[in-house]
TIMIRO-984599 format. One record per atom (N, C-alpha, C): chain; residue in three letters; x, y, z. Coordinates in Angstrom, 1 decimal. Example, Ala and Ser with C-alpha at 12.3 -4.5 7.8 and 13.67 -1.06 7.14 Angstrom:
% residues 2
cadena_residuo_east_north_up
A_ala_13.2_-5.7_7.8
A_ala_12.3_-4.5_7.8
A_ala_13.2_-3.3_7.8
A_ser_12.8_-2.2_7.1
A_ser_13.7_-1.1_7.1
A_ser_12.9_0.0_7.9
//
This chain:
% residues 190
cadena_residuo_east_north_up
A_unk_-10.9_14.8_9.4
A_unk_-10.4_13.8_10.3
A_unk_-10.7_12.4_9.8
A_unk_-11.9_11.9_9.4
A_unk_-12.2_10.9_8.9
A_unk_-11.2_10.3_7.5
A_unk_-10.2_11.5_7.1
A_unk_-9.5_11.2_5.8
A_unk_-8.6_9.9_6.6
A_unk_-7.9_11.1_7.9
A_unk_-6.5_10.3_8.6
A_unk_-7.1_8.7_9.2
A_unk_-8.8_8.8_9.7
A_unk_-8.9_7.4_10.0
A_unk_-9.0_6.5_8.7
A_unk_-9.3_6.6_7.8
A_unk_-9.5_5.9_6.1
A_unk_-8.3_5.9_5.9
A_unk_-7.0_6.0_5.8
A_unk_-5.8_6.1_5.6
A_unk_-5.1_5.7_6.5
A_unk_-5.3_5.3_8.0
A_unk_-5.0_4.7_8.9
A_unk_-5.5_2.7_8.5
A_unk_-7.0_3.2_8.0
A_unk_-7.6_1.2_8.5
A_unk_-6.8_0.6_6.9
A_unk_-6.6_1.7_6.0
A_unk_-6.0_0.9_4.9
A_unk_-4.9_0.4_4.9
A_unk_-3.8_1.3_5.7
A_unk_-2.7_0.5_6.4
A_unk_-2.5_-0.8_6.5
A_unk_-3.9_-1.3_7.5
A_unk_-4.3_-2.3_8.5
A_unk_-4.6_-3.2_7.4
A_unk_-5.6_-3.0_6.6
A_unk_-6.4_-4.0_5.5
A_unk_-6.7_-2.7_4.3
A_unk_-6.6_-3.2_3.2
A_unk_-7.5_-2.7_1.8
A_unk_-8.5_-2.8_1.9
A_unk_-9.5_-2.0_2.0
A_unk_-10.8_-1.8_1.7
A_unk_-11.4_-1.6_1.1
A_unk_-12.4_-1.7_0.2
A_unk_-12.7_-0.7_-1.5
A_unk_-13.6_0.6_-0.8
A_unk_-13.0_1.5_-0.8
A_unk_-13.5_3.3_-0.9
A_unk_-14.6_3.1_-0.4
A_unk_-15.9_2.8_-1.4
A_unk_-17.2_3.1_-0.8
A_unk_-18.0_2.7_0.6
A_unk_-17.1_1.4_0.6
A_unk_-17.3_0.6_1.8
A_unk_-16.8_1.4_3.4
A_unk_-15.4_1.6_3.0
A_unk_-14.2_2.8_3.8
A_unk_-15.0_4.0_4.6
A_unk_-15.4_4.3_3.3
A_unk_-15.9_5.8_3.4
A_unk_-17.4_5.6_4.0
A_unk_-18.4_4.7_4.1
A_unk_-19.3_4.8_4.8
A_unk_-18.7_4.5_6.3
A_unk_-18.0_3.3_6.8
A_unk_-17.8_3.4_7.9
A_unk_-17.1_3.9_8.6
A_unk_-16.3_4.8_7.7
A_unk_-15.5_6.4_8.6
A_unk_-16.9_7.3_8.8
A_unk_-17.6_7.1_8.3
A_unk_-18.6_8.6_8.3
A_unk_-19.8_8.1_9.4
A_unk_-19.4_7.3_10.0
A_unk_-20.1_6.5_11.5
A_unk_-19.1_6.9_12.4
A_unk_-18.2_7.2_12.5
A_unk_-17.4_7.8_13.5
A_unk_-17.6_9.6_13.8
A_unk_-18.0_9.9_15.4
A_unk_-18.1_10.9_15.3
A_unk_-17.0_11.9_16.5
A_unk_-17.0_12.8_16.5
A_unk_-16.1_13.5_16.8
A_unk_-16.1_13.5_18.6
A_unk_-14.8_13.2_19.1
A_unk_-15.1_13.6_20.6
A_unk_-13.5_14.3_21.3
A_unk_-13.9_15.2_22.2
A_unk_-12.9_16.1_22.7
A_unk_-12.5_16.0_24.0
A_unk_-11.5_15.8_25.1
A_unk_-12.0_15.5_26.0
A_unk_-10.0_16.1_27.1
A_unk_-10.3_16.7_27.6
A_unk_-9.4_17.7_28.3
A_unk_-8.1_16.9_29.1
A_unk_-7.4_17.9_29.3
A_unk_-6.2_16.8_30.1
A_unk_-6.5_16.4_31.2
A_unk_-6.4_14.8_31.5
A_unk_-6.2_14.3_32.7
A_unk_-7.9_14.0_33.2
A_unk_-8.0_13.4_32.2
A_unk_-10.0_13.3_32.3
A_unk_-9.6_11.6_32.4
A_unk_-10.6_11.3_32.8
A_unk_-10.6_9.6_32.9
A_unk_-11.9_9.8_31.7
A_unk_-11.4_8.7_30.9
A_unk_-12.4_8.2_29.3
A_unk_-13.4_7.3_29.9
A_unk_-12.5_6.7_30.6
A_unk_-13.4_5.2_30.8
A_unk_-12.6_4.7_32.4
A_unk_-13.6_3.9_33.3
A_unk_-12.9_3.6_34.8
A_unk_-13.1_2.5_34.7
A_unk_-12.7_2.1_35.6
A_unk_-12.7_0.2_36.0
A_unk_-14.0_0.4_36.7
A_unk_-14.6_-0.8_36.0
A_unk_-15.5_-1.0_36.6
A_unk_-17.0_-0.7_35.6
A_unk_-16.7_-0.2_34.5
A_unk_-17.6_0.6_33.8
A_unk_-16.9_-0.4_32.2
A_unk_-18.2_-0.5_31.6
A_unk_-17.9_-1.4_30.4
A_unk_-17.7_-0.5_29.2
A_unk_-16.7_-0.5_28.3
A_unk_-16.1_0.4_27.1
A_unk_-16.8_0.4_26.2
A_unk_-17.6_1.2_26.0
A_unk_-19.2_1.5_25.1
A_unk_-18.2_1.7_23.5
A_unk_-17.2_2.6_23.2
A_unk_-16.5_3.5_21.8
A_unk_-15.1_2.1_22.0
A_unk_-15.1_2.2_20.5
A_unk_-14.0_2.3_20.0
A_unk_-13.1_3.6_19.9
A_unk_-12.1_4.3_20.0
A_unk_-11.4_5.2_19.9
A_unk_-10.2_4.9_19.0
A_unk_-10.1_6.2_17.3
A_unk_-9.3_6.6_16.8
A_unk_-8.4_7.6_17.4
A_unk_-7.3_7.7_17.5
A_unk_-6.4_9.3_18.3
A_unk_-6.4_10.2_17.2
A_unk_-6.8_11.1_17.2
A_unk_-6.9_12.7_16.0
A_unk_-5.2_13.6_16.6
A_unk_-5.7_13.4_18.0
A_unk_-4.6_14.6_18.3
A_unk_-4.7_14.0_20.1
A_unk_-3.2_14.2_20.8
A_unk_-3.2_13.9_22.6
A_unk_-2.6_12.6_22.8
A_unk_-2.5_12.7_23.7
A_unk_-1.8_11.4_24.6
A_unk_-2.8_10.3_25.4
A_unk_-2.7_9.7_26.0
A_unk_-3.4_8.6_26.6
A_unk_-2.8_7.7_27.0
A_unk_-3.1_7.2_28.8
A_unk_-2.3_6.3_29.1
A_unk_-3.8_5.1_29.5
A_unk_-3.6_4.1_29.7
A_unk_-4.6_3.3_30.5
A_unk_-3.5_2.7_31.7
A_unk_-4.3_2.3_32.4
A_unk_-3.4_1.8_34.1
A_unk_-4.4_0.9_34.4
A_unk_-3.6_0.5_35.7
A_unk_-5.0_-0.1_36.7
A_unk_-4.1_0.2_37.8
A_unk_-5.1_-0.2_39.4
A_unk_-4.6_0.2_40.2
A_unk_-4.3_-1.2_41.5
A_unk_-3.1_-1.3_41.9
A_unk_-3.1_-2.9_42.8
A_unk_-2.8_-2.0_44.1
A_unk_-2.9_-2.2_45.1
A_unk_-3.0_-1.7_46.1
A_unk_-2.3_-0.3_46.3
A_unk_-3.3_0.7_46.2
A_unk_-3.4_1.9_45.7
A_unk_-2.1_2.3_44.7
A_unk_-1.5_1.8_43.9
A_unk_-0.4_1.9_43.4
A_unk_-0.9_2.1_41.9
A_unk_-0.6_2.5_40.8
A_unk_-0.8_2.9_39.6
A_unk_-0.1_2.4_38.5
A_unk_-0.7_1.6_37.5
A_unk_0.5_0.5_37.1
A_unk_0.2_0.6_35.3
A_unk_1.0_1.5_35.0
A_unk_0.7_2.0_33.9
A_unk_1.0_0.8_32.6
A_unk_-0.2_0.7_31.6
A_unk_-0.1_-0.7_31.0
A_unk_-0.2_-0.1_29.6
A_unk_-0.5_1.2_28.6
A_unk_0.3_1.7_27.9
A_unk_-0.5_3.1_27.4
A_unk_0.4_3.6_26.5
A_unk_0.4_4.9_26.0
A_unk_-0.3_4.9_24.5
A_unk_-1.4_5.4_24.5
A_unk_-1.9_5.8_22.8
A_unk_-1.6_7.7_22.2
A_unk_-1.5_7.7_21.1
A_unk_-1.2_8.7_20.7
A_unk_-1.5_8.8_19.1
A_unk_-1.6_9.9_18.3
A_unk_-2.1_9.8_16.6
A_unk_-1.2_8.7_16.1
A_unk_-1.3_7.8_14.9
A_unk_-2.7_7.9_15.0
A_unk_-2.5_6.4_15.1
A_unk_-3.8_5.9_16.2
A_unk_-3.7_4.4_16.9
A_unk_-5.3_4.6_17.3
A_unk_-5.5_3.5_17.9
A_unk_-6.6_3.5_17.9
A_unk_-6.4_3.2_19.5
A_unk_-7.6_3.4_20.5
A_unk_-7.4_4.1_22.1
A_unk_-8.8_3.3_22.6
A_unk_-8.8_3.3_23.7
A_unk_-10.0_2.6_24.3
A_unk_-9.5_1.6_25.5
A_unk_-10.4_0.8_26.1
A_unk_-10.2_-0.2_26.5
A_unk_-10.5_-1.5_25.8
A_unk_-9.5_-2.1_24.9
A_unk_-10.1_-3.2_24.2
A_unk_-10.8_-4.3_24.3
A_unk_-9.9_-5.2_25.6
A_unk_-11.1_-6.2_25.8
A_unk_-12.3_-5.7_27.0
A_unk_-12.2_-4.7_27.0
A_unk_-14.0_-4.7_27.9
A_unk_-14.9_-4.0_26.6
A_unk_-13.9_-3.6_25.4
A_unk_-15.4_-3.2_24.1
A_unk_-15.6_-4.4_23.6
A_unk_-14.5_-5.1_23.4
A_unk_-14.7_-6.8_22.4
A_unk_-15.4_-7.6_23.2
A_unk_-15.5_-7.7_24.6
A_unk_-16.7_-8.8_25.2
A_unk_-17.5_-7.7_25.7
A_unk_-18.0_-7.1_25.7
A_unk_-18.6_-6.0_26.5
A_unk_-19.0_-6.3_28.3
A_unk_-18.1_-6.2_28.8
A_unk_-17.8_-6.5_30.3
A_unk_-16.8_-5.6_30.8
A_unk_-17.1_-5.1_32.1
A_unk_-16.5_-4.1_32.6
A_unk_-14.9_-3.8_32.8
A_unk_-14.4_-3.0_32.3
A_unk_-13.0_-2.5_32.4
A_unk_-12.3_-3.1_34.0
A_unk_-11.1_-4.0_33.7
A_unk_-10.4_-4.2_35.2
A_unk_-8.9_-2.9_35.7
A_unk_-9.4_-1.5_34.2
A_unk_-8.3_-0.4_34.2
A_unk_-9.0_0.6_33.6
A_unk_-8.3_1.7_33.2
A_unk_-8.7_3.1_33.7
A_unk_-8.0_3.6_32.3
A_unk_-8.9_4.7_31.1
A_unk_-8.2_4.9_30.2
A_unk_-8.1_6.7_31.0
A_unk_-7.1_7.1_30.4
A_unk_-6.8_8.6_30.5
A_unk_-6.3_9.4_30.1
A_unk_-6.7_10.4_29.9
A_unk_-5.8_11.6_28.8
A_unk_-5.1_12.4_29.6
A_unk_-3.8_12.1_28.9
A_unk_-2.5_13.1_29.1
A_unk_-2.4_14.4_28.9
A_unk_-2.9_14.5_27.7
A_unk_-3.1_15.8_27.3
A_unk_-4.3_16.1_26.6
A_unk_-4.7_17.0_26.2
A_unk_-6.4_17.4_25.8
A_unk_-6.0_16.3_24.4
A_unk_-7.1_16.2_24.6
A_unk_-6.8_14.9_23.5
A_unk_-8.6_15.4_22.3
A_unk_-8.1_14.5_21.1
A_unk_-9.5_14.5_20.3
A_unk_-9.8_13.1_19.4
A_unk_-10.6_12.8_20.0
A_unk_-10.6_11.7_18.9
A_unk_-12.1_11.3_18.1
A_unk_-11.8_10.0_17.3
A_unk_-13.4_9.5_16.6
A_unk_-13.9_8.6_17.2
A_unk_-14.6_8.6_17.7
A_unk_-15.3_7.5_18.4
A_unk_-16.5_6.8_17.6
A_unk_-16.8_5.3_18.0
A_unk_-17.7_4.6_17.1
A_unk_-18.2_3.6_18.1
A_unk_-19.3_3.8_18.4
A_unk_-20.2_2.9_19.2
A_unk_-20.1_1.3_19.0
A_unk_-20.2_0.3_20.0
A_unk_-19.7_-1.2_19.6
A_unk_-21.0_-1.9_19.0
A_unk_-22.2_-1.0_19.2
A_unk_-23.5_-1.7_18.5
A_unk_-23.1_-0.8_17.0
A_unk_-23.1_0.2_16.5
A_unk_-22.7_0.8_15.5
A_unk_-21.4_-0.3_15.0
A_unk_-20.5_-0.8_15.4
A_unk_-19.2_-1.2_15.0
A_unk_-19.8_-3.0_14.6
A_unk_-20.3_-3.5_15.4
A_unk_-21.1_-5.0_15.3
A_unk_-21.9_-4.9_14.0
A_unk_-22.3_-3.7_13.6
A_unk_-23.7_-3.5_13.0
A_unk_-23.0_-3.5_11.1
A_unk_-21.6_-2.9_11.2
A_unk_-20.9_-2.7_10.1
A_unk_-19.8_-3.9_9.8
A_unk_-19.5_-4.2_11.0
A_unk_-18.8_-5.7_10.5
A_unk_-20.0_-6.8_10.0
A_unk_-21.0_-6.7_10.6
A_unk_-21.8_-7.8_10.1
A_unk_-22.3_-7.7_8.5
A_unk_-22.5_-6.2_8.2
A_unk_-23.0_-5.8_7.0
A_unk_-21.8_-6.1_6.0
A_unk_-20.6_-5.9_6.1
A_unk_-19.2_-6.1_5.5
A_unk_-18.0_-6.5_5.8
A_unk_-17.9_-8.1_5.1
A_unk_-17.1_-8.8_5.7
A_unk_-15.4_-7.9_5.6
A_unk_-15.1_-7.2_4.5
A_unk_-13.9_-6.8_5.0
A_unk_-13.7_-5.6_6.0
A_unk_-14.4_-5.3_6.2
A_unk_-14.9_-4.4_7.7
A_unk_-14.3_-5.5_8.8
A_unk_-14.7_-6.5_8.7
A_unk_-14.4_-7.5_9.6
A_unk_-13.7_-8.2_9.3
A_unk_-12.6_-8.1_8.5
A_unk_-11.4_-9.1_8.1
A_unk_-10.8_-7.9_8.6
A_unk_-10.7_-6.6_8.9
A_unk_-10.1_-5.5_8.6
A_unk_-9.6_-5.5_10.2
A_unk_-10.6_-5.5_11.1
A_unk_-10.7_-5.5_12.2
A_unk_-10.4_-7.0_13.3
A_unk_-10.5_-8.1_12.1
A_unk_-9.5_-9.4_13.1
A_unk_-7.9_-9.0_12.8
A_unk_-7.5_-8.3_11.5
A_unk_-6.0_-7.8_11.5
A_unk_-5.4_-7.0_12.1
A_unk_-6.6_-6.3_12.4
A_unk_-6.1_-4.6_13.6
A_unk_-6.2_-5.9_15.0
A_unk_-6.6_-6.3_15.3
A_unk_-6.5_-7.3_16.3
A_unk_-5.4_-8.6_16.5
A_unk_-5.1_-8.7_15.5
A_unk_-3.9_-9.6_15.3
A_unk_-2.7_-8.5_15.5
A_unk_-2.6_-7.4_15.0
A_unk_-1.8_-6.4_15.5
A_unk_-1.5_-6.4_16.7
A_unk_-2.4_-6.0_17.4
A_unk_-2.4_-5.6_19.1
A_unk_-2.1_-6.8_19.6
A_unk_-2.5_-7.8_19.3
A_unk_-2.3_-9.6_20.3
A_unk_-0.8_-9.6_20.2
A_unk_0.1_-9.3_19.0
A_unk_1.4_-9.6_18.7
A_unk_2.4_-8.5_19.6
A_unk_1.7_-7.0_19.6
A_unk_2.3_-6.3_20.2
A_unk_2.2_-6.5_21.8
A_unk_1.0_-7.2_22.4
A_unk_1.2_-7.3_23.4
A_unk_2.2_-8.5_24.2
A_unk_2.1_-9.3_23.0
A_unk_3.0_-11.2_23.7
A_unk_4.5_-10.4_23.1
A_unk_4.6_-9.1_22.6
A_unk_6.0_-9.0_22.4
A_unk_6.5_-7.9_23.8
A_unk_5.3_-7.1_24.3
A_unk_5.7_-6.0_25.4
A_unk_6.0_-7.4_26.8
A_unk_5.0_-7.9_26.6
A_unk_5.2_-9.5_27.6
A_unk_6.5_-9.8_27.8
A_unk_7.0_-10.2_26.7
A_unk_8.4_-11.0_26.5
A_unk_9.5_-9.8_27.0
A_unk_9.1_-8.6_26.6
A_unk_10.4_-7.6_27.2
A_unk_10.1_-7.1_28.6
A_unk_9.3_-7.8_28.9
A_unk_9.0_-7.2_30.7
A_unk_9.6_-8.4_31.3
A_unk_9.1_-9.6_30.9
A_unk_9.6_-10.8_31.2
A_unk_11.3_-11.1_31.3
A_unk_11.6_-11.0_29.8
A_unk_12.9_-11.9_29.6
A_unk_13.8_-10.2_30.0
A_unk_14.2_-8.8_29.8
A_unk_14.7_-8.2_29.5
A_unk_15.3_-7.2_31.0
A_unk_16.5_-6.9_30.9
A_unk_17.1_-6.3_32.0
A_unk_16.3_-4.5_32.3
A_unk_15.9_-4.2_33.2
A_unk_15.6_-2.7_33.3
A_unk_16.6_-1.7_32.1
A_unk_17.8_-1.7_32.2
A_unk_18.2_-1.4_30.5
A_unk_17.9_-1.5_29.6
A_unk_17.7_-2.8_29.2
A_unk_17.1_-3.2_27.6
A_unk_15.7_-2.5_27.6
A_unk_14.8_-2.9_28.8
A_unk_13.9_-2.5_28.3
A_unk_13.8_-1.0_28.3
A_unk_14.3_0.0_28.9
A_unk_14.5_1.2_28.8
A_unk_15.4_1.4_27.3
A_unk_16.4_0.7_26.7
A_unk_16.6_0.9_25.5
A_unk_15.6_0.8_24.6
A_unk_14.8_-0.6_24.6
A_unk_13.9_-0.9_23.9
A_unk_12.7_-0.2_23.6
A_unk_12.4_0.8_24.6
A_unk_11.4_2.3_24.4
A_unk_11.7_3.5_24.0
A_unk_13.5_3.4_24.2
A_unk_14.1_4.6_23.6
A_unk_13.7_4.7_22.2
A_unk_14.3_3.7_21.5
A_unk_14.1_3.1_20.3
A_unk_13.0_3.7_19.7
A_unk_12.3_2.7_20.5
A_unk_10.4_2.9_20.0
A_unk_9.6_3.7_19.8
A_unk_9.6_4.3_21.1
A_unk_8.7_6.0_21.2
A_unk_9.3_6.9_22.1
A_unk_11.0_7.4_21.5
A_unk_11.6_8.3_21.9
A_unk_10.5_9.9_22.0
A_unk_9.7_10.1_21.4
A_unk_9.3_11.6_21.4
A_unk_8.0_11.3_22.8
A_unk_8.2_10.1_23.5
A_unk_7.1_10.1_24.3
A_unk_8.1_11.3_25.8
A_unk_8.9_10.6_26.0
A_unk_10.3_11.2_26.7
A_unk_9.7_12.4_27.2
A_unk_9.5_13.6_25.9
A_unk_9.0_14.7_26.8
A_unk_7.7_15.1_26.4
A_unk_7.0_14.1_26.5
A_unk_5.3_14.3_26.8
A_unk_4.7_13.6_27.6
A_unk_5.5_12.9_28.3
A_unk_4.6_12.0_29.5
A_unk_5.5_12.0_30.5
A_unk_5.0_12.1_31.7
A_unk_5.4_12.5_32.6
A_unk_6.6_10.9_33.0
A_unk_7.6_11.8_33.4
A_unk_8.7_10.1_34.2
A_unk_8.2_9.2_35.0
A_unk_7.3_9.6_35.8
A_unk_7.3_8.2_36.7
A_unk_5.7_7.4_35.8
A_unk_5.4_8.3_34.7
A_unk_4.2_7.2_34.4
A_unk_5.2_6.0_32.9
A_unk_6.1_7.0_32.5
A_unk_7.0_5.9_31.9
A_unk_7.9_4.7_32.6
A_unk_8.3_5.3_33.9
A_unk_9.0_4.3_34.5
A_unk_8.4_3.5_35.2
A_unk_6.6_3.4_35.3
A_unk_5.8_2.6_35.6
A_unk_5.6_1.6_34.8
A_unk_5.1_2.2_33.5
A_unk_5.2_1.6_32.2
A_unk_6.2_0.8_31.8
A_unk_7.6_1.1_32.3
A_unk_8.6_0.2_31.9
A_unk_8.9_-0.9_32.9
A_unk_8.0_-0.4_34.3
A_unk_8.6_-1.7_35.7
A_unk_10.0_-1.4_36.0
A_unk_10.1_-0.2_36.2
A_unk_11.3_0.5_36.7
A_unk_11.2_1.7_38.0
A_unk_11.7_1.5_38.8
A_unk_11.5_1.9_39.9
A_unk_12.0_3.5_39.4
A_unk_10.9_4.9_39.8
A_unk_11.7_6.4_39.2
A_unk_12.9_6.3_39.3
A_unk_13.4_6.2_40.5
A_unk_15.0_6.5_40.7
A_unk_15.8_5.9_40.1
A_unk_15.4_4.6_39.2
A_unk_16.7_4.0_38.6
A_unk_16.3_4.3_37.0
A_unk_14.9_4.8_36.7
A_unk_14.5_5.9_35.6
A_unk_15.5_6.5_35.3
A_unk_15.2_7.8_36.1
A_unk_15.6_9.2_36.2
A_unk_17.7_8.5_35.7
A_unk_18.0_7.4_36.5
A_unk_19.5_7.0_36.4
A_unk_19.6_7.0_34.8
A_unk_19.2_5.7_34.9
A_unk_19.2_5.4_33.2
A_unk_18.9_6.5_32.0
A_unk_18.3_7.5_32.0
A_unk_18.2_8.5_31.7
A_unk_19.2_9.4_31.6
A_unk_20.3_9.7_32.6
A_unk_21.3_10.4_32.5
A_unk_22.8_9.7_32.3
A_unk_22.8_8.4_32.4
A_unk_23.9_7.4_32.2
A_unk_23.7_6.6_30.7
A_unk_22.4_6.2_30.0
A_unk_22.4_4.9_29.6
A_unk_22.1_5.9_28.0
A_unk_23.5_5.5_27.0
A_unk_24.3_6.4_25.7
A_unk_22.9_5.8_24.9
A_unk_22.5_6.7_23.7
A_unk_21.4_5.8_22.9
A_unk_21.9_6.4_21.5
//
């Protein structure tokens, strides 16, 4: 498993091997069944999380309503990000879809290896520049884009989510009321 995460952060950044391979071998193994809450609001995000294998959604909740803010799956990395980056308590709810497995890596372990090696930590402001851009771009399509587009714009993207997550947590996820889901779904050509 540690291969697919070494093969994953090189994507992200080049790293030289020796370096790689020590701080994959700090990550250790965690299993954790469908429909388990990882982490709750209210509770601060101790792991970073690799996806090995499973689904995962995070949410939060506005007056008892469930407002799904997104989906992890292999291979991405899963958690609650900014309550591990400032370490202050989660304002949402990470949770597995399906039995899920992943690597987990402690944020005092994770601090302890960026500080020892700077491209550990060039590696990790780029996996962060990643996420910052993907989120000001989910922004702009919830913001600027018609319940269409943005239902195109997921077809597109992560069509194989379709039948692994359940409809009304995608049509949460997209700010689409189920019923005009479920429409777009059997009318909208892709």
């Amino acid at each position: 498993m540690s291969k697919s995460l070494q093969e994953f952060l090189q994507q992200i950044h080049t790293v030289e091997n020796e370096i790689l391979e020590e701080y994959a071998s700090q990550w250790d193994e965690y299993t954790e069944p469908r429909k388990t809450l990882v982490t709750e609001a209210g509770k601060t995000e101790r792991y970073l999380y690799f996806v090995v294998e499973g689904i995962q959604r995070s949410y939060y909740i506005n007056e008892g309503k469930e407002h799904v803010i997104a989906f992890t799956y292999p291979p991405s990395f899963s958690g609650i990000p900014d309550s591990f980056l400032v370490q202050k308590p989660s304002k949402y709810y990470l949770e597995t879809i399906t039995e899920s497995r992943f690597l987990r890596l402690s944020y005092e372990r994770h601090q302890q290896l960026m500080e020892k090696y700077r491209p550990i930590e060039t590696l990790f402001r780029k996996a962060i520049e990643r996420i910052f851009i993907g989120v000001l771009e989910r922004h702009y399509e919830l913001m600027a884009y018609t319940i269409e587009e943005r239902f195109k714009a997921f077809m597109k993207r992560s069509p194989h989510l379709l039948n692994m997550v359940p409809h009304k947590d995608l049509a949460s996820y997209l700010r689409i009321d189920p019923t005009n889901f479920s429409k777009l779904l059997s009318s909208v050509r892709l």
